[in-house]
C-alpha positions, 0 to 999 in steps of 0.5 A, a space after each residue: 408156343 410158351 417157353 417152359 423152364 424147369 430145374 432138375 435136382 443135383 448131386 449135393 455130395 458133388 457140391 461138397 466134395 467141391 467146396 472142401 477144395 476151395 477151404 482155403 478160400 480168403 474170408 474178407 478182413 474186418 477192418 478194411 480201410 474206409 476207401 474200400 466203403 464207398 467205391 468210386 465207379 458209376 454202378 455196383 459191382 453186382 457179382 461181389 454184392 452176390 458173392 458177399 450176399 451167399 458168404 453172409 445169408 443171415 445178414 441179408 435178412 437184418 440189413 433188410 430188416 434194419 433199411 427196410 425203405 430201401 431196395 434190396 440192392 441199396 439195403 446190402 450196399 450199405 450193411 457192406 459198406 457199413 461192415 467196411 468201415 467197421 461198423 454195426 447196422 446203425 441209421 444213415 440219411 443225407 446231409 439235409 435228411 440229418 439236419 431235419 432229425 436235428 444231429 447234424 453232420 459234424 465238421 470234416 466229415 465226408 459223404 461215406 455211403 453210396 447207394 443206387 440212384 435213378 438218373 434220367 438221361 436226357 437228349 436233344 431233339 430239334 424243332 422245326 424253328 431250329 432250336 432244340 428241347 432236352 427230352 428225356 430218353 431212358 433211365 441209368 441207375 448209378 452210384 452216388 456216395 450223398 449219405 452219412 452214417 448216424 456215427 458221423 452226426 450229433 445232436 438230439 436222440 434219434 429213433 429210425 421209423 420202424 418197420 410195417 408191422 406186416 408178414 410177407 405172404 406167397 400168396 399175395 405175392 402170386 395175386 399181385 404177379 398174377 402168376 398163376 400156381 397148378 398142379 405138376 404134371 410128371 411128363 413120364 415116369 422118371 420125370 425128375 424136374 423139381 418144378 416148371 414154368 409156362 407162361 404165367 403158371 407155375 408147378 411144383 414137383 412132390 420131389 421138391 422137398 423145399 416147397 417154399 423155395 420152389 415155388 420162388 425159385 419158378 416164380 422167378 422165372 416168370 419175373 426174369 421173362 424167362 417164359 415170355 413169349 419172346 423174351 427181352 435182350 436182358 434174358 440169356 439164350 443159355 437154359 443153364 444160364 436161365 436155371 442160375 438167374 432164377 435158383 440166384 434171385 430165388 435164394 436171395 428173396 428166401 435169404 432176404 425173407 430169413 426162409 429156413 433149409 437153404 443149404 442146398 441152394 447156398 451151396 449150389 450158389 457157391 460152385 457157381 460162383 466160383 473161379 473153376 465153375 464150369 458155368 460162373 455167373 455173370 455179373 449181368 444175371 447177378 443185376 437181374 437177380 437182385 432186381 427180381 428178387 426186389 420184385 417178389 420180396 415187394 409183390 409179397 408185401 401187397 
């Protein structure tokens, strides 16, 4: 039988009444110092990225906007980051990428800016004549700090290449996923689930009154394997965890997209991200989150 998913409707007094207790949460300074830009483990701390990505909603969608050749992912690491250091939005490349632009990377200036690489991992296999071979066997995906900021350059005017000229369109997003929309089927009277997801179909209730974002919200569950036959490892066993990953990847994906009425989902995205959450979001969900978000923001641009 296929998995189904569904998400019910919350109490958005209850959210409120929550977040007036935690007024007093800290708002991050302005001027952190430099070394907090760039930082210095292997892979991102994905629960921070999220938790700033619901601090900031408005600045998901001008860091995509402005580093829109990069993945969602590195788009919201370098607006932190450049945020970090003090700084506006503003062009970043390599050392190599400056030098063919002609502004050079001025002397004493040190890599600033990290994003997320693929990195091949590689074993040894031996041959039957007893010599080995390096074959790849997966793919890591790391930090790496190779990039500096235009203001650490000089030289000739430089203008990044602007964005396609393109709008993002649910339904080319559908046709590329082949996820298929149906009409709801209200499964009794007091049937008060918002939407649902079967196999590679999905439904939206009348009741949800933010259509747009329900149908990302259940299209996310199809990208997260939510509803596959068997789904990976990577797929939580928790439902509740299953409703965080998919409301998670679709905020950010509505965020990213500049969607408008995503206050409750905002909201609802902050109980759980809270130190007294009853069910926080774990950092693994909030990587999958990111990656499928990716996925859809792409898959609308086909």
């Amino acid at each position: 039988m296929e998995a189904i998913q569904h998400v019910e409707p919350f109490a958005l007094d209850q959210l409120h009444d929550h977040l007036k207790e935690r007024a007093g949460e800290a708002t991050p300074p302005k001027n952190t110092p430099a070394a907090a830009a760039a930082p210095k483990v292997d892979t991102p701390d994905w629960y921070e990225l999220l938790e700033e990505a619901v601090r900031e909603p408005g600045q998901l969608s001008a860091a995509h906007r402005f580093f829109h050749k990069y993945s969602l992912t590195n788009c919201w690491l370098v607006a932190i980051q450049l945020r970090a250091l003090g700084l506006p939005l503003m062009p970043i490349n390599t050392f190599n990428g400056w030098l063919k632009a002609k502004r050079p990377v001025q002397k004493g200036q040190s890599k600033s800016i990290s994003l997320v690489v693929p990195v091949p991992v590689n074993i040894k296999e031996k041959n039957e004549d007893g010599s080995e071979t390096s074959k790849k066997a997966f793919t890591r995906f790391l930090l790496r700090r190779n990039w500096f900021h235009m203001g650490q350059t000089a030289g000739e005017d430089y203008t990044p290449e602007p964005a396609a000229d393109r709008d993002w369109k649910l339904e080319a997003a559908l046709d590329f996923l082949e996820i298929k929309e149906r009409a709801f089927e209200f499964a009794s009277v007091g049937d008060k689930r918002l939407g649902y997801a079967i196999g590679k179909e999905i439904a939206i209730s009348p009741l949800e009154t933010n259509q747009a974002y329900g149908r990302l919200r259940e299209m996310a569950r199809v990208v997260l394997g939510h509803t596959a036959d068997k789904p990976s490892k990577a797929v939580p066993e928790d439902l509740a965890l299953r409703d965080i990953e998919a409301d998670t990847t679709a905020y950010l994906v509505a965020a990213t997209l500049g969607f408008t009425g995503l206050e409750e989902a905002r909201l609802r995205l902050q109980l759980n991200l809270g130190d007294s959450a009853k069910l926080r979001i774990p950092d693994k969900c909030a990587n999958r989150a990111f990656s499928a978000a990716d996925k859809l923001i792409n898959a609308g641009y086909c």
